[in-house]
C-alpha positions, 0 to 999 in steps of 0.5 A: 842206440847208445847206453845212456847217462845225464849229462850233468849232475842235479839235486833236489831237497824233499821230505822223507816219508817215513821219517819226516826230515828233509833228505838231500838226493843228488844225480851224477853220470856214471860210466857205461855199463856200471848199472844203476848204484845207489849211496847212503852218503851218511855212512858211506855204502854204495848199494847196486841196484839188484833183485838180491839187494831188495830187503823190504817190499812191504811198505815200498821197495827197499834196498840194503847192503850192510845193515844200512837200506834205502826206502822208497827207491820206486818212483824216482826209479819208475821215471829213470827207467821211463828215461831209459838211462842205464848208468846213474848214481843216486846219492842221498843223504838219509835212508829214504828217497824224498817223497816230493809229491808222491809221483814221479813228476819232479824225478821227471823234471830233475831229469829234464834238467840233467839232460840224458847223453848217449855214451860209447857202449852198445845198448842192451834190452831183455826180451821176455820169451816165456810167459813168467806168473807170480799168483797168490789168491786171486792176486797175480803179476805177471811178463808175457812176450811182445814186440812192444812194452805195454803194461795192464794193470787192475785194482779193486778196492771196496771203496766207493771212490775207487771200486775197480779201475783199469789202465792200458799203457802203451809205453813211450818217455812221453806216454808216461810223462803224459799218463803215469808220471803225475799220478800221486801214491794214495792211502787210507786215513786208518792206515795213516793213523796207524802207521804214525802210531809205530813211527812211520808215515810222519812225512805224509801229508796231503801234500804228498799223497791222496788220502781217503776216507771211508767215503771220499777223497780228503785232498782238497784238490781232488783228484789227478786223473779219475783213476789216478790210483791204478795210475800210480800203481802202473807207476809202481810196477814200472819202477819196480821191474827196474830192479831186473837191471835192464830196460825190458821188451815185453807185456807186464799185467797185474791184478792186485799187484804189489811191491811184494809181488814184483820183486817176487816177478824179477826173481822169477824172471831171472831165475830162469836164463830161457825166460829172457834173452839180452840182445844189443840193439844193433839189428833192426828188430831190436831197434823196433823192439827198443823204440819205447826207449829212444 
């Protein structure tokens, strides 16, 4: 296996969370080993993608660089790293992703129109060694060593439409697209009216998030999946660890998790170069490793 970029460019135009005004984001191809780069085009900074450039995780991951961030990278992120592309540039015009619909399923489509090329540089994956554990409370994330990638994830809320909900993904392009991909972020009304009382969430709408009540679910659609919410959280968590900078070979597992927690977990990870090894796929056990990717 080859590096990756697209093919071609590709944008799209959606609402931004946060501040509720439209955000243009575009796709370009970008030379092999160049990484994942992200650029405010309004004020002309590029930001890579790195653990060390993540200057908020409380109510999404964001990046920054100079004083200027970008918000809400991890869905468009969870359907790049799905897509197992190494090198892209993502160019948006504000300082936050659009939302769309609260999944990754149009980056999904974005990037079936871009079309992935295989570029002239060998691949490289992590393999996890050593078992690497973020906890706090009962809270934990966590990457222990495997053949494959999987990811195992369970929430508990005191809500009766959600209570405790567990999901077991084995990881493929096609599982996530299948799985993961159309699971949508959620929210409590509470929480809404509160984050629009400090000029937040203006962009959130039923239209890009499930949002509860304290009994039931108000979008008028229902649900997704009936555990569409520990869905998403996988969704979360696989565009999180994007943040490590390489595609992984390992098992990830969460109670609880978080934007937090994650970013904690890349730190923890590369603190520490016997956590992890950096192998091209050359060898026929690294392709075994990387078929999650092809």
């Amino acid at each position: 296996m080859k590096q990756t970029t697209i093919a071609k460019p590709v944008e799209l135009v959606g609402i931004g969370l946060h501040k509720g005004s439209p955000v243009r984001l575009r796709l370009e191809p970008l030379e092999a080993d160049s990484g994942i780069v992200f650029v405010r085009k309004d004020v002309g900074v590029s930001i890579p993608l790195k653990p060390e450039n993540v200057v908020d995780t409380q109510m999404a991951t964001v990046i920054g660089k100079d004083g200027y961030v970008i918000s809400t990278i991890e869905h468009l992120l969870s359907a790049v790293y799905a897509y197992g592309i190494d090198n892209l540039r993502i160019i948006v015009d504000a300082d936050e992703v659009p939302v769309m619909d609260g999944s990754s399923a149009s980056f999904c489509l974005l990037l079936d129109e871009a079309e992935t090329v295989e570029q002239d540089a060998p691949k490289r994956i992590m393999r996890i060694k050593k078992e690497v554990t973020i906890k706090e409370g009962d809270k934990y994330v966590k990457l222990m060593p495997s053949n494959d990638l999987r990811y195992h994830f369970t929430i508990r809320f005191k809500h009766p439409v959600i209570s405790e909900q567990h999901f077991d993904l084995d990881f493929s392009r096609e599982t996530y697209k299948a799985e993961i991909a159309r699971a949508r972020t959620f929210g409590f009304l509470h929480e809404v009216q509160y984050l629009r009382s400090k000029g937040l969430a203006l962009g959130g709408s039923l239209e890009n998030a499930v949002v509860l009540d304290e009994k039931k679910v108000l979008n008028p659609e229902g649900l997704r999946y009936s555990n569409e919410f520990v869905r998403h959280k996988i969704l979360d968590a696989i565009g999180d660890m994007s943040l490590i900078g390489i595609n992984f070979i390992g098992e990830y597992e969460a109670f609880a998790g978080s934007h937090d927690l994650n970013h904690k977990l890349t730190l923890e990870l590369l603190k520490d170069p016997a956590n992890y090894e950096v192998v091209e796929i050359a060898t026929a056990e690294a392709k075994a490793m990387a078929k999650a990717y092809a």
